[in-house]
Phi, psi and omega in degrees: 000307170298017195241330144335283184299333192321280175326319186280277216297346180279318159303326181278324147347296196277341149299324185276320211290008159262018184223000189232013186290355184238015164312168148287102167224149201187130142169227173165224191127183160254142200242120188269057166324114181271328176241128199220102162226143214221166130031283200256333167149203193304109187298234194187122161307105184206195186248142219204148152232185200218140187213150218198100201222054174296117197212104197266161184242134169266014186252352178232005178032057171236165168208152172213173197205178163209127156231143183237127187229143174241123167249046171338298203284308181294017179065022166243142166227114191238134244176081178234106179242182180208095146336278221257141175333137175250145159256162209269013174288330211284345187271353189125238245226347177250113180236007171213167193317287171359290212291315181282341163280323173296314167335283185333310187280328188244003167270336184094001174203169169208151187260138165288161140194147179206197202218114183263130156269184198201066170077058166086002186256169184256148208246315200190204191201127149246131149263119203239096191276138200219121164329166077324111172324144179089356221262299189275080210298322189309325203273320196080227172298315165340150152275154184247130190219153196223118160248147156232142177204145152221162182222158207265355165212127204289070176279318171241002174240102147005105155089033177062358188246170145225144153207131168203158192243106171187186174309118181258153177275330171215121192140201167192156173233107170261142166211170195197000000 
């Protein structure tokens, strides 16, 4: 059943991310990834941790961001930002902060997004959608956490793919 909602909420996740990208999220923890696929075919289900750092200025209604996600067992390390101001007009349909953390607050979940490099070039991309605790039933009370990254040469991800999906178990991710 999470390898389903996986797939449903990551679709709407990766749809939504033109309206929710301008929200505030910030912590992190270990996330007990349940479903795991890379590159190379099917992952190993472990525990990963995760940091997470989004921040939209409401005087410039831009955002930027940093995500760090560590996968030992499967060999991905993802290291990903958006630097320079972004405005949050550029996603679509949310053009000042306001308008993209109330999405955020009544859809119940919100999106990272960042640009991964490779000896100063930009190399890729990750996404990463994070729950309200409760939201996601597979989870009980957790956040429910969805990372996707692809890179365009496979330096820190197995096969150039990552996708994994689960709980997080320790920690917390706040956004608003």
């Amino acid at each position: 059943m999470l390898r389903k909602t996986n797939i449903y909420l990551f679709t709407v996740a990766a749809l939504a991310l033109v309206i929710l990208a301008g929200c505030t999220m910030n912590g992190g923890g270990v996330v007990s990834f349940q479903a795991v696929e890379t590159g190379l075919g099917a992952g190993t289900p472990t525990d990963a941790s995760i940091a997470i750092s989004l921040n939209c200025n409401d005087n410039k209604n831009a955002w930027r961001s940093n995500i760090n996600v560590v996968d030992n067992t499967n060999n991905a390390h993802i290291n990903a930002h958006v630097k320079q101001w972004m405005p949050v007009s550029e996603f679509g349909a949310a053009t000042t902060c306001a308008e993209a953390a109330a999405v955020a607050e009544a859809e119940g979940f919100s999106i990272a997004f960042g640009i991964m490099t490779s000896q100063g070039q930009e190399n890729g991309q990750a996404v990463v959608a994070v729950s309200k605790p409760g939201v996601v039933p597979e989870c009980g009370g957790l956040q429910y956490i969805q990372v996707q990254a692809i890179e365009n040469t496979p330096d820190s991800l197995p096969g150039g793919l990552y996708f994994a999906a689960g709980c997080l178990d320790r920690g917390k991710i706040n956004f608003n």
